[in-house]
VOBA-1610 file (N, C-alpha, C; in pm, whole numbers, padded with zeros to 5 digits, always signed):
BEGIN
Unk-07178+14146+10589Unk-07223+14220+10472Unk-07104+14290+10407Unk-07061+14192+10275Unk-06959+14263+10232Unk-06977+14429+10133Unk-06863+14544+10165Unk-06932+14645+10109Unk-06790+14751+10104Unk-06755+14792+09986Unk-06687+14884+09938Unk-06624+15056+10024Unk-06755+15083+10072Unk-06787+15182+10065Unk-06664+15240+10141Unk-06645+15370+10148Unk-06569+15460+10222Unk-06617+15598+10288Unk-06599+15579+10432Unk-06653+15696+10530Unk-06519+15780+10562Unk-06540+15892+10563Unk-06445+15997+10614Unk-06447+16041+10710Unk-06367+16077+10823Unk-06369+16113+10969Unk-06293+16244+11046Unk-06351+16286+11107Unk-06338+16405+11115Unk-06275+16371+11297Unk-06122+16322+11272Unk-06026+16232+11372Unk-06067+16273+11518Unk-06056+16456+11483Unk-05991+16561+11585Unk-06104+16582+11667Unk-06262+16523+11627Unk-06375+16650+11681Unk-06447+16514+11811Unk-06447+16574+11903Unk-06526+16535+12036Unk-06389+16556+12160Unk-06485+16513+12262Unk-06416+16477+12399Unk-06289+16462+12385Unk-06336+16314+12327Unk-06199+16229+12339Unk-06115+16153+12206Unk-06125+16211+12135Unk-06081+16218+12022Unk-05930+16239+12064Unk-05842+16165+11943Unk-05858+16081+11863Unk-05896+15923+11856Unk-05871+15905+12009Unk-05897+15749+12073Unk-06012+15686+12006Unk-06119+15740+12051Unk-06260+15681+12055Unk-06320+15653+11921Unk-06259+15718+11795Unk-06282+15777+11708Unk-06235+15623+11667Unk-06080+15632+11672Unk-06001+15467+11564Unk-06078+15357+11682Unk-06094+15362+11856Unk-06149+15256+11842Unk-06256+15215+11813Unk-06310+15301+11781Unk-06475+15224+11692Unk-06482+15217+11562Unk-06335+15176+11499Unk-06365+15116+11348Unk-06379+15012+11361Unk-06286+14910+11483Unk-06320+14783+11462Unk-06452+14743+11505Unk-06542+14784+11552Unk-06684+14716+11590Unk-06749+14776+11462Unk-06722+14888+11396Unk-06790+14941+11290Unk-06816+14805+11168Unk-06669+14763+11158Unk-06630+14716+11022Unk-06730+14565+11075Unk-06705+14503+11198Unk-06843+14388+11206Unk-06955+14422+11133Unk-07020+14497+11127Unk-07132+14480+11038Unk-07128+14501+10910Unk-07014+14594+10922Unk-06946+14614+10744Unk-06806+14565+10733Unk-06797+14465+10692Unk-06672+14404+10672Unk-06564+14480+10593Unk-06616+14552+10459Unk-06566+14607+10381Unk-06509+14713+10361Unk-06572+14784+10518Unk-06589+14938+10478Unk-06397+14948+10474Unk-06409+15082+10471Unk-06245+15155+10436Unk-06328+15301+10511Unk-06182+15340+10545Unk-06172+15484+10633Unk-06063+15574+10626Unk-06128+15687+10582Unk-06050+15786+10615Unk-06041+15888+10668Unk-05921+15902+10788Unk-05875+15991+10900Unk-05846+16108+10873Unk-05887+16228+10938Unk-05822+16366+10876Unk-05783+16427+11017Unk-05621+16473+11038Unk-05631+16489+11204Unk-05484+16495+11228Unk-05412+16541+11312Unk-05320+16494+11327Unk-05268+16327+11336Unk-05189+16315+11280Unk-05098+16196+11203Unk-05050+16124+11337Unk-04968+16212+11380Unk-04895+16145+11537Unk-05007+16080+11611Unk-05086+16201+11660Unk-05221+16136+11763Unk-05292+15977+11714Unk-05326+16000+11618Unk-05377+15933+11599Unk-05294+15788+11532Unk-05191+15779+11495Unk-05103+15657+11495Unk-05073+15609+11624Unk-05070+15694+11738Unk-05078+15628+11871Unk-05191+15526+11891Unk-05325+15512+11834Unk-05434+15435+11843Unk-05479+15323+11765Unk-05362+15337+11654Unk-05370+15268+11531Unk-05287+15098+11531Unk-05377+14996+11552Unk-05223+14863+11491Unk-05251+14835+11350Unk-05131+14717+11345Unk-05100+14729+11232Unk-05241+14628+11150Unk-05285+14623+11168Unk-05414+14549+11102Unk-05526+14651+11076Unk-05537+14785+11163Unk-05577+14847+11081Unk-05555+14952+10950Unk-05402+14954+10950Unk-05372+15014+10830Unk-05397+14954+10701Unk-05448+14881+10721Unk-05477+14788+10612Unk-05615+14835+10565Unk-05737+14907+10608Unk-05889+14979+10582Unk-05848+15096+10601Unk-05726+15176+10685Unk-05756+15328+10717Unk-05633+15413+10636Unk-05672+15508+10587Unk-05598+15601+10582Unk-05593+15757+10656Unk-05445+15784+10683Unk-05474+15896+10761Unk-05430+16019+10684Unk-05504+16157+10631Unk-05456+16218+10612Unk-05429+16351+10725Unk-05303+16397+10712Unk-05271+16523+10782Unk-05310+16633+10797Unk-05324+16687+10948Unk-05366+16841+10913Unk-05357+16851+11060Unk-05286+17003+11081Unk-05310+17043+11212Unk-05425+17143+11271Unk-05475+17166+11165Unk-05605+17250+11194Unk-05724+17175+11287Unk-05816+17247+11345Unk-05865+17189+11444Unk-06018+17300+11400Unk-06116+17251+11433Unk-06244+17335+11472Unk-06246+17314+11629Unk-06239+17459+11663Unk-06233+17441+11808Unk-06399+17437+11870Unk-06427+17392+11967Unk-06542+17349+12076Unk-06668+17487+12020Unk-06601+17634+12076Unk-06660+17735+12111Unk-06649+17831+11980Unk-06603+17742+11838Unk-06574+17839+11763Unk-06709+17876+11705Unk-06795+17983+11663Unk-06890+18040+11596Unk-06918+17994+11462Unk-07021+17931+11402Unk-07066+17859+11253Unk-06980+17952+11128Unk-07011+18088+11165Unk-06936+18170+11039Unk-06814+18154+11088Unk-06724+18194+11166Unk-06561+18171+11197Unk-06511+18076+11115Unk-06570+17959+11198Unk-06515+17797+11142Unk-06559+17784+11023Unk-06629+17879+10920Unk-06672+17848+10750Unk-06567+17940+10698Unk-06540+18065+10772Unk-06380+18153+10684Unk-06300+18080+10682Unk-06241+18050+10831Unk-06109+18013+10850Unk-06085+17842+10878Unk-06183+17809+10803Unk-06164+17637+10855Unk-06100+17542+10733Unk-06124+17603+10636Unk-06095+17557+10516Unk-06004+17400+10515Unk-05876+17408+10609Unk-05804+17302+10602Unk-05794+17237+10727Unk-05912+17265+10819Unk-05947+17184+10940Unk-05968+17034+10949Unk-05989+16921+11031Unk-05974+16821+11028Unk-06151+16779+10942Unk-06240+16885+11018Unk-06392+16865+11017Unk-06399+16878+10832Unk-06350+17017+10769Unk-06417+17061+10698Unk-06338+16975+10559Unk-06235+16881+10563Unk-06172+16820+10510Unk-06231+16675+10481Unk-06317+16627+10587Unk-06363+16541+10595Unk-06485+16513+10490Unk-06583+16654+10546Unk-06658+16686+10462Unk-06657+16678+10317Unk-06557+16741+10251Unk-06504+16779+10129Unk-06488+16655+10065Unk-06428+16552+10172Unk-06384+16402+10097Unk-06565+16345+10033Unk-06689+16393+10073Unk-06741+16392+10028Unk-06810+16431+09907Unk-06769+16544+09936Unk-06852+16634+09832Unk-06754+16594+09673Unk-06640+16559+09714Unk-06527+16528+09561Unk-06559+16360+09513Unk-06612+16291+09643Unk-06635+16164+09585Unk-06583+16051+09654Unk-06475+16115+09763Unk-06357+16029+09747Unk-06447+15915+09891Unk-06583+15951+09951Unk-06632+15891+10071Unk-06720+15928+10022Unk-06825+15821+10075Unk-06976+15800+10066Unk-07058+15873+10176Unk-06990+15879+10302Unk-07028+15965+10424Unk-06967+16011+10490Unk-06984+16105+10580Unk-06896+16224+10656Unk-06946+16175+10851Unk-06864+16140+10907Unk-06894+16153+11051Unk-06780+16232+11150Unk-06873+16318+11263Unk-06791+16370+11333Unk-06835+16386+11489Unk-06760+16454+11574Unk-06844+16464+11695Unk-06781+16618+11741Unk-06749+16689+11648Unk-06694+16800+11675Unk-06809+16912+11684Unk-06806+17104+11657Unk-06872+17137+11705Unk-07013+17169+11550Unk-07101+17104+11681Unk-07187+17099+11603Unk-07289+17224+11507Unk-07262+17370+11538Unk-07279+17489+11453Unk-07188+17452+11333Unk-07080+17456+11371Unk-06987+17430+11268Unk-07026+17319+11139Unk-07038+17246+11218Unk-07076+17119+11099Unk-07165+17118+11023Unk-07264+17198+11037Unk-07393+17229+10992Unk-07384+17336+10884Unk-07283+17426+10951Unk-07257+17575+10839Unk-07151+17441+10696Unk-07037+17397+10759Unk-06958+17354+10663Unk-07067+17264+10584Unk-07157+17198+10628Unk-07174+17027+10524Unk-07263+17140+10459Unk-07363+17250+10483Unk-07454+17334+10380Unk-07393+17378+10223Unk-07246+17461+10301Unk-07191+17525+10232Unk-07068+17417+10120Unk-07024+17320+10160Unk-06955+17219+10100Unk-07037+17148+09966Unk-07199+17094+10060Unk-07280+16974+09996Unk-07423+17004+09928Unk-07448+17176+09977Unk-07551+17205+09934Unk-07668+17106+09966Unk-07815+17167+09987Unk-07942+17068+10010Unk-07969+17040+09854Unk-08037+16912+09906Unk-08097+16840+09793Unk-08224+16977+09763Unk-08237+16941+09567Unk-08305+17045+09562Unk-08511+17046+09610Unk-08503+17151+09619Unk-08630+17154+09652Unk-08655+17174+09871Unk-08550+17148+09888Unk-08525+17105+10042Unk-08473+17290+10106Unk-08580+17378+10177Unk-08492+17465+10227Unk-08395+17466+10312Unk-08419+17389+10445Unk-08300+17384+10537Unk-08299+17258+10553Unk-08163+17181+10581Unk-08168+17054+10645Unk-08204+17035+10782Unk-08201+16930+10815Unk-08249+16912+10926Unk-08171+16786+11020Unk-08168+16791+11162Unk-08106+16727+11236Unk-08178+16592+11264Unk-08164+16490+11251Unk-08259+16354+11245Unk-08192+16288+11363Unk-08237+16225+11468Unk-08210+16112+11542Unk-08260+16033+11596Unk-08225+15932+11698Unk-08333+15805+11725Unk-08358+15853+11904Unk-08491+15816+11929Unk-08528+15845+12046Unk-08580+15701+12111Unk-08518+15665+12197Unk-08597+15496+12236Unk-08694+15512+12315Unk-08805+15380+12300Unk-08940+15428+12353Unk-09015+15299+12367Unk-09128+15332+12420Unk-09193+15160+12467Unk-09211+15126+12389Unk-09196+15146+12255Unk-09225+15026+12152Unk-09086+15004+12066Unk-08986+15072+12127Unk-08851+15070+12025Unk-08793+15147+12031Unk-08768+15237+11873Unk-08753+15361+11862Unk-08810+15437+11755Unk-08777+15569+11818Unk-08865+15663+11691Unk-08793+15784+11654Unk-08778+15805+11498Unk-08731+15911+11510Unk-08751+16041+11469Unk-08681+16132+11586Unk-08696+16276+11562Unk-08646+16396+11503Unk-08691+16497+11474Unk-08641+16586+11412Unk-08730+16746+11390Unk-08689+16833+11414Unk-08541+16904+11400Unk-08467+16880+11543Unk-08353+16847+11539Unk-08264+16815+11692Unk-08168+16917+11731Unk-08165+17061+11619Unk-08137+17182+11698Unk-08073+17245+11560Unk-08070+17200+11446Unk-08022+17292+11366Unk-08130+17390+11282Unk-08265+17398+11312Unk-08305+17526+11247Unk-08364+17540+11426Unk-08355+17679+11443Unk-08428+17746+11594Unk-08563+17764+11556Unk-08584+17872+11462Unk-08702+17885+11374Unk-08743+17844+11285Unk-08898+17822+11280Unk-08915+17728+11168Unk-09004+17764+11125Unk-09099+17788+10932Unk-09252+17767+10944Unk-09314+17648+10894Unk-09366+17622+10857Unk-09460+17546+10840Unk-09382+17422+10696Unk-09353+17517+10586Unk-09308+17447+10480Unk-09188+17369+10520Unk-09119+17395+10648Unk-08964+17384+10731Unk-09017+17250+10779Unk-09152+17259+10862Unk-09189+17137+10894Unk-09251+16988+10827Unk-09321+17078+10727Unk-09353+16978+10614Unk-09241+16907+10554Unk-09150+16960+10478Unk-09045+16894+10489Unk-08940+16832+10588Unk-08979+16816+10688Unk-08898+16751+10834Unk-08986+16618+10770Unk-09104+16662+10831Unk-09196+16559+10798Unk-09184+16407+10733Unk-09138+16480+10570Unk-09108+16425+10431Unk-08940+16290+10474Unk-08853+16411+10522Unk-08744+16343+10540Unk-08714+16274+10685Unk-08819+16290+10728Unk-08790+16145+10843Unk-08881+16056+10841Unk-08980+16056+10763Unk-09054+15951+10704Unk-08936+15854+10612Unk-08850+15942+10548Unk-08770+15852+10476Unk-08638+15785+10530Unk-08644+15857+10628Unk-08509+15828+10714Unk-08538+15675+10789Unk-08717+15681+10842Unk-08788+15574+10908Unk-08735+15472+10832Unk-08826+15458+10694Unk-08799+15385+10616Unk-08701+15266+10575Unk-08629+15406+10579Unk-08464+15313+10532Unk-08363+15229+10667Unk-08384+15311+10762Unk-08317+15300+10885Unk-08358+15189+10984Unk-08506+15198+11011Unk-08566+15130+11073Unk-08667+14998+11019Unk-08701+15053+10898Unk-08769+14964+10787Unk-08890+14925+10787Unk-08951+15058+10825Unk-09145+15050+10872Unk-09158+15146+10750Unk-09238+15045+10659Unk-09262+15069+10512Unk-09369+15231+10528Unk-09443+15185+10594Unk-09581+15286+10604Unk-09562+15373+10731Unk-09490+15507+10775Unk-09457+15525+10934Unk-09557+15614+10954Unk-09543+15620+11031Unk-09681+15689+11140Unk-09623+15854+11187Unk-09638+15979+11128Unk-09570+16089+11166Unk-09650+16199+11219Unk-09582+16217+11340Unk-09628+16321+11457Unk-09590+16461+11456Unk-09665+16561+11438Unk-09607+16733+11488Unk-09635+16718+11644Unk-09509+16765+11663Unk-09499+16793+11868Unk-09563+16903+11887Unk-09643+16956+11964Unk-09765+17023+11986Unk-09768+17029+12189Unk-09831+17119+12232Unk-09905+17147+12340Unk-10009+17097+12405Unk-10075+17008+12278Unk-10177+16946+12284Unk-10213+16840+12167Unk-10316+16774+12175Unk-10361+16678+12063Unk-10464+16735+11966Unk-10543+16836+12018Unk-10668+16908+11974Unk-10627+16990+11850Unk-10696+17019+11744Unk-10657+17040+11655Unk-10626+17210+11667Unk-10724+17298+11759Unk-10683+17397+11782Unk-10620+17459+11851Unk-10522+17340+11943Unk-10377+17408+11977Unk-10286+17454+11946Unk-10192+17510+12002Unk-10031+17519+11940Unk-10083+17680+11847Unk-09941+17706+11817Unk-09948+17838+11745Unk-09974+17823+11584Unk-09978+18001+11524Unk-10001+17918+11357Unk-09926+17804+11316Unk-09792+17781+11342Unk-09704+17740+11260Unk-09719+17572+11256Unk-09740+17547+11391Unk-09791+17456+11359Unk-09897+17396+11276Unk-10019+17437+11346Unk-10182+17413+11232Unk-10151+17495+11130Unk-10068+17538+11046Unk-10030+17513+10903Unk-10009+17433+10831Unk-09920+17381+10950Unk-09815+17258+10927Unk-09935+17121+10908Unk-09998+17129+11014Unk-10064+17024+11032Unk-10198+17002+10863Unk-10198+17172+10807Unk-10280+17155+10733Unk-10212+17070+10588Unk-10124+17129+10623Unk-10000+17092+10463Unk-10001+16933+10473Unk-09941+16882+10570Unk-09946+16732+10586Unk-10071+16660+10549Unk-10189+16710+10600Unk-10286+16639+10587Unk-10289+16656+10403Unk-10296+16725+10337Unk-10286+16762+10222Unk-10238+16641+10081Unk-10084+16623+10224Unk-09990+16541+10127Unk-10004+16461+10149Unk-10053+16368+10312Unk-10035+16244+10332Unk-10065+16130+10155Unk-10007+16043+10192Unk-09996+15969+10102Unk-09940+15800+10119Unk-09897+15730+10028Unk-09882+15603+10083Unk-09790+15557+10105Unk-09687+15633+10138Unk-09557+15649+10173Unk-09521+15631+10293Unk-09660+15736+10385Unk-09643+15779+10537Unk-09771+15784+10579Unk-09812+15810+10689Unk-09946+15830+10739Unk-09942+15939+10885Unk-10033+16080+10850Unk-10022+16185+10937Unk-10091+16117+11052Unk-10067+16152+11134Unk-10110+16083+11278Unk-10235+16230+11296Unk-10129+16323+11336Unk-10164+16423+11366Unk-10095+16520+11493Unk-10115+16586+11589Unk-10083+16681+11701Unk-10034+16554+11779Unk-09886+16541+11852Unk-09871+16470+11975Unk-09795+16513+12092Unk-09807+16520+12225Unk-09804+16604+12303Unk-09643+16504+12372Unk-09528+16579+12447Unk-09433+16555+12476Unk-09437+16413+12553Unk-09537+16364+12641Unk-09471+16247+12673Unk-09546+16121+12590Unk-09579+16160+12453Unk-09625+16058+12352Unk-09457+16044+12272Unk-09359+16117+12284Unk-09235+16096+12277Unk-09191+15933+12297Unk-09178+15933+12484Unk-09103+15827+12507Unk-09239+15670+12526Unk-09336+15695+12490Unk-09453+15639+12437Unk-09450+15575+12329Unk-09396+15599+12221Unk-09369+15555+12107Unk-09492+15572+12017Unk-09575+15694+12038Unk-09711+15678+11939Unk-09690+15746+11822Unk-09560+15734+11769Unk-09573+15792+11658Unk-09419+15727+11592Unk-09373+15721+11498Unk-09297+15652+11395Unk-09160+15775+11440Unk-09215+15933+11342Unk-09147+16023+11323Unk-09209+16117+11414Unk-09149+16228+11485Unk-09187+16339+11536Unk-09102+16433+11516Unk-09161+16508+11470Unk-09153+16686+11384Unk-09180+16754+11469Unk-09074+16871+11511Unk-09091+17012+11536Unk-08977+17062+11470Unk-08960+17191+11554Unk-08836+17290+11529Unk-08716+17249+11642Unk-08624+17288+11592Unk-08511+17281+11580Unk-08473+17291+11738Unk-08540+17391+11826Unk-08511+17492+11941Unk-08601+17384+12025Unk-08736+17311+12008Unk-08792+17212+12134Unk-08751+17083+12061Unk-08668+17036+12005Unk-08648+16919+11942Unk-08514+16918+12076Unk-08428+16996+12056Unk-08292+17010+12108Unk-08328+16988+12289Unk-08415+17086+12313Unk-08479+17112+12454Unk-08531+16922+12463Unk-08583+16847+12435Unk-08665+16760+12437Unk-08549+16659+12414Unk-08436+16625+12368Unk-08338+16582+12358Unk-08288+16551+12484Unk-08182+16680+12519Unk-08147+16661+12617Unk-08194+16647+12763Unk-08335+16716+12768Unk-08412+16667+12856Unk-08444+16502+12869Unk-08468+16470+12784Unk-08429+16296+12746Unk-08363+16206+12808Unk-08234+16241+12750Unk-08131+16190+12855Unk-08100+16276+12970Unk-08091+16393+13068Unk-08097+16411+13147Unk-08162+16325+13271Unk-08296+16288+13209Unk-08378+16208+13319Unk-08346+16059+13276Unk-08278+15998+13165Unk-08180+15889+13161Unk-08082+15850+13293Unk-08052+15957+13306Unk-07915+15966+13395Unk-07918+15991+13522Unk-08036+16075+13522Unk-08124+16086+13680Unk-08158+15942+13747Unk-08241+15865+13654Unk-08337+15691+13673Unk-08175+15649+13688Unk-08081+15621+13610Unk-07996+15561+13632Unk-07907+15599+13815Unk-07855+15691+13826Unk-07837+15737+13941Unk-07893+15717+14052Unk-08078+15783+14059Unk-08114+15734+14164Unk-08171+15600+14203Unk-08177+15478+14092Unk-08163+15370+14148Unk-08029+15289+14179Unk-07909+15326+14157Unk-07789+15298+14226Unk-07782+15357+14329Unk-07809+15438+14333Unk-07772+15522+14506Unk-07918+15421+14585Unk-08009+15398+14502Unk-08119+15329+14621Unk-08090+15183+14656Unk-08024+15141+14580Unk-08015+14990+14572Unk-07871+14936+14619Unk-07754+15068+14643Unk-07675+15062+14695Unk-07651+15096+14826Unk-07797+15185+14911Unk-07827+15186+15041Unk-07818+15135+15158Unk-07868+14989+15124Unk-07848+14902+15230Unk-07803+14751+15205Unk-07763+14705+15332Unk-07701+14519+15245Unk-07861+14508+15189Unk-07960+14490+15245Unk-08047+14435+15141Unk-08041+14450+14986Unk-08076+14607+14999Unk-08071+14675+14858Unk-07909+14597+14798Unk-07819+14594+14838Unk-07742+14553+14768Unk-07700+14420+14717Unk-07820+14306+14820Unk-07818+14178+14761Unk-07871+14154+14673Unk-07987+14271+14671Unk-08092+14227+14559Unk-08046+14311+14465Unk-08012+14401+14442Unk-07890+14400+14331Unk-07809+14290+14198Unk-07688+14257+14346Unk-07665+14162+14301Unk-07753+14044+14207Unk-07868+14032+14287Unk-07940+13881+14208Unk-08012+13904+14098Unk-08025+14073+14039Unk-08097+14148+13948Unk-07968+14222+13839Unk-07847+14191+13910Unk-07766+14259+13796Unk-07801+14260+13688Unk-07870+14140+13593Unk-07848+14119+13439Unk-07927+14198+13418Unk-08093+14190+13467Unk-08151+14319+13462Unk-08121+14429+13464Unk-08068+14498+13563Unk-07977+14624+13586Unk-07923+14649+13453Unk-07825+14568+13431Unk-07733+14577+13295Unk-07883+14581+13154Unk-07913+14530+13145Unk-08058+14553+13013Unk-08070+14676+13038Unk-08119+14712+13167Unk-08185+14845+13118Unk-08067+14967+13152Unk-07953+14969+13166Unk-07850+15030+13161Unk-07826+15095+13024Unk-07826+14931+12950Unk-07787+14921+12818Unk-07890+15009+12756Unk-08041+15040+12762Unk-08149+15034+12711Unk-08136+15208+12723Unk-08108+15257+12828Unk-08107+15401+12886Unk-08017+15461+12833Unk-07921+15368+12813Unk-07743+15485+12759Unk-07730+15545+12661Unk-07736+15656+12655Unk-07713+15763+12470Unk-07662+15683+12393Unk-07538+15667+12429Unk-07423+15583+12357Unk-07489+15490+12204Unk-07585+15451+12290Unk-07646+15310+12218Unk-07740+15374+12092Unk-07799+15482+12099Unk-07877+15542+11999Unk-07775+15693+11926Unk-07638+15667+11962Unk-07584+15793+11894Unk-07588+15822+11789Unk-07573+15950+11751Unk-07552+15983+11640Unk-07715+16074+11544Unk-07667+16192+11524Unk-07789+16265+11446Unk-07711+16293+11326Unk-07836+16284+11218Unk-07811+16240+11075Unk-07843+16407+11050Unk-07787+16431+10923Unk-07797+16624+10840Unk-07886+16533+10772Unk-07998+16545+10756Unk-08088+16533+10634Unk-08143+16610+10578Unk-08097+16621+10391Unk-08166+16701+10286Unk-08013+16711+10225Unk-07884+16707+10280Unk-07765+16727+10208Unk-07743+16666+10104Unk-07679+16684+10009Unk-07634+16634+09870Unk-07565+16529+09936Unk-07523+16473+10030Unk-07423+16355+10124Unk-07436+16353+10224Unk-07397+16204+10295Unk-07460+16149+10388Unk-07333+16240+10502Unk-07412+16307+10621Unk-07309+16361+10723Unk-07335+16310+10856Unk-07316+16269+10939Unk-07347+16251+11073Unk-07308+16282+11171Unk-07381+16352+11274Unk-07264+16452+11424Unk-07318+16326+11544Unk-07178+16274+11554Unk-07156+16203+11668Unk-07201+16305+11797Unk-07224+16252+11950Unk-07219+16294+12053Unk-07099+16370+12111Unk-07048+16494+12116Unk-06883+16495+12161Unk-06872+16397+12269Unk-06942+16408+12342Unk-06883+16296+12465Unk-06915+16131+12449Unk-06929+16099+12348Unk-06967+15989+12344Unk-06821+15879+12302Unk-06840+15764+12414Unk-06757+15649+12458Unk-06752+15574+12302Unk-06616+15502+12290Unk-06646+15425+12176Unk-06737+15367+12131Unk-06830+15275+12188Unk-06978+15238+12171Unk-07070+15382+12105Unk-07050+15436+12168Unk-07119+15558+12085Unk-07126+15608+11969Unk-06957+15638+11934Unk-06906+15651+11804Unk-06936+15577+11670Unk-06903+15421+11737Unk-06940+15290+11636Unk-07127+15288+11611Unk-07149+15336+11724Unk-07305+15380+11655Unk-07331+15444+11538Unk-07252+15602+11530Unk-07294+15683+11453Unk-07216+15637+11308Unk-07090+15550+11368Unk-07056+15527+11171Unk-07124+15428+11142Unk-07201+15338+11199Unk-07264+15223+11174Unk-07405+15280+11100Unk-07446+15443+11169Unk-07573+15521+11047Unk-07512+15530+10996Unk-07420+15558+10978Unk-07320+15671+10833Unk-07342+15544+10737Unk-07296+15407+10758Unk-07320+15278+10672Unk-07400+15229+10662Unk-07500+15278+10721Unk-07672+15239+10678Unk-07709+15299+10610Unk-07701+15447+10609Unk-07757+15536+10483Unk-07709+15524+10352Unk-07579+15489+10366Unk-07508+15529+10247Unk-07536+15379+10157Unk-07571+15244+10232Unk-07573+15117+10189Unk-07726+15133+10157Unk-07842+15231+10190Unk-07968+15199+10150Unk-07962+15329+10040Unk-07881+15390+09995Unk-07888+15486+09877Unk-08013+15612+09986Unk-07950+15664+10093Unk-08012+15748+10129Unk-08086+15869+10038Unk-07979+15917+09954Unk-07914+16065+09933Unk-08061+16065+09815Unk-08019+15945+09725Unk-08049+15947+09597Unk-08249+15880+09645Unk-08274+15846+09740Unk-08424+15834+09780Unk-08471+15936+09811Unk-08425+16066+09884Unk-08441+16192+09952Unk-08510+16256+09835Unk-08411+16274+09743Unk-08404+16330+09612Unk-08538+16269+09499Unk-08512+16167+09510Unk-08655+16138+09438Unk-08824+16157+09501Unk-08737+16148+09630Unk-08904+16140+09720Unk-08962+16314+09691Unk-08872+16395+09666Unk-08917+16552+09684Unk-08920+16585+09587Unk-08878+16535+09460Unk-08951+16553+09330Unk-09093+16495+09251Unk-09115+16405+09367Unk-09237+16313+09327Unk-09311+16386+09405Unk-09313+16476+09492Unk-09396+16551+09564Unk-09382+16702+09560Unk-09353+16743+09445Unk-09363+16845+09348Unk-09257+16938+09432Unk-09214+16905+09489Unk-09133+17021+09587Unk-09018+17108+09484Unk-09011+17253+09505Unk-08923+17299+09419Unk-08808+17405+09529Unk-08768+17512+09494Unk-08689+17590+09525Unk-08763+17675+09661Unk-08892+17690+09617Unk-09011+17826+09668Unk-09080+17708+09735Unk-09056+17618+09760Unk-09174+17556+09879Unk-09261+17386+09777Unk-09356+17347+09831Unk-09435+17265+09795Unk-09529+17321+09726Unk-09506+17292+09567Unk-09613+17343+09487Unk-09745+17330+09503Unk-09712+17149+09494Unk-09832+17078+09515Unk-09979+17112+09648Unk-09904+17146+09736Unk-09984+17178+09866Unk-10013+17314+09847Unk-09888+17410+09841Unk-09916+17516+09850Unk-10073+17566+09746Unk-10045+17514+09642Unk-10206+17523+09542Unk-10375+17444+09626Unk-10356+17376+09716Unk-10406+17305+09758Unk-10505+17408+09789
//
């Protein structure tokens, strides 16, 4: 798929940066032949990772500034100005890139892409979008930790923009969207939810279809397209996620590496092993999308292996190749949404 476009990179931010970062342009550019890149980061480091075939798509620009790991969202918005992250960003907001990816710290990235890219209008807070794999595929979720608190209009619009995220990303015309809840019953959960749940029902439309209340292990179930909460059990529910990823993975190597049996039959099951290795590993679903920004941003995993990385620019080139920004934007004006909330519902 030949394609123009240009992503900006934020060289310096994760683990293992700058490595992981240049080697996942080349698996990137397989699906996008076209793309072009640009590096913001130290120059040296990262020419250590660089041959000469890729100078030919990348450019690197300089900077020794760094957003450090533990730095605080306001800190890194005073004093970041000419950081590797907030430079990256900027290449957006001026034009010069279609999307922003990083794996640096993630407060940070969230304060800079607000304050750089501004939300699309009508949108109060953005929101953290990612893919969760599940017995029927995947599904995705949101908020994944950037609002803690939330009410109701916070969720309605989650709602809105991962219905569209479905859409474009995954390509289930009509998706099926879930509020995460305590229960399925309509009179569970606190107000904020059955607000939420009232507003949706309100708007559903033919865009999306409200499911309704779905309870945490309808998650890795797959009974729902999109699943909506806040920011604070989205994050909790995340990493709990992969935690018990890594647990299943572990304790069937330690079981199957027990005894010669266990370890013949191993052996004669490797390819299996390897499927569902593959099937379990973050790596493979990296990457959470800022949705509602004026531009496409994406926060890589910090610890995530090149495979990981090439994940998240491979969203960064999905959104930006399905006209994310400019669907967001129309979808929340066609649904009366303004500055003060959802007109349309709120009159309801």
């Amino acid at each position: 798929m030949e394609t123009s476009m240009v992503i900006s990179l934020d060289a310096m931010g994760g683990d293992h940066a700058p490595r992981v970062v240049v080697e996942a342009l080349r698996p990137a550019r397989l699906q996008y032949p076209g793309i072009r890149f640009i590096l913001f980061g130290d120059k040296d480091r990262i020419a250590r990772h660089l041959d000469s075939e890729m100078k030919n798509y990348v450019e690197v620009r300089h900077t020794d500034d760094v957003v450090a790991a533990d730095a605080k969202p306001s800190q890194a918005l005073r004093r970041g100005k000419n950081t590797s992250m907030r430079l990256a960003i900027d290449a957006v907001r001026d034009g010069e890139a279609q999307g922003a990816v990083s794996g640096g710290n993630t407060g940070a990235l969230m304060a800079m892409s607000l304050f750089s890219l501004r939300p699309v209008s009508g949108i109060d807070r953005p929101a953290i979008a990612g893919f969760m794999p599940t017995m029927r595929g995947e599904s995705v979720m949101l908020d994944l930790g950037a609002n803690v608190n939330c009410d109701e209009t916070n969720l309605t619009q989650f709602a809105i923009l991962g219905a569209d995220f479905c859409r474009a990303v995954l390509g289930r015309s009509t998706p099926t969207v879930g509020l995460l809840n305590i229960g399925e019953e309509e009179l569970k959960g606190n107000e904020v939810v059955r607000a939420a749940a009232e507003k949706l029902r309100a708007l559903e439309g033919a865009d999306f279809r409200y499911h309704g209340f779905i309870e945490g292990n309808d998650i890795t179930k797959g009974t729902v397209d999109v699943i909506v909460t806040d920011g604070f059990s989205g994050n909790v529910a995340l990493k709990s996620h992969e935690g018990a990823a890594r647990m299943v993975a572990y304790t069937l190597r330690q079981a199957m590496t027990a005894t010669w049996a266990g370890r013949a039959g191993a052996w004669i099951a490797r390819g299996s092993f390897r499927r569902l290795k593959d099937r379990l590993d973050p790596n493979g679903y990296n990457g959470g999308v800022f949705l509602g920004l004026n531009g496409v941003v994406v926060k890589s995993h910090g610890s995530a292996n090149t495979t990981g990385f090439a994940s998240a620019l491979r969203l960064a080139a999905d959104m930006v190749q399905d006209g994310m920004i400019d669907r967001i934007t129309k979808d929340f004006q066609d649904k009366g949404f303004d500055a003060q909330g959802l007109k349309q519902v709120e009159s309801a």
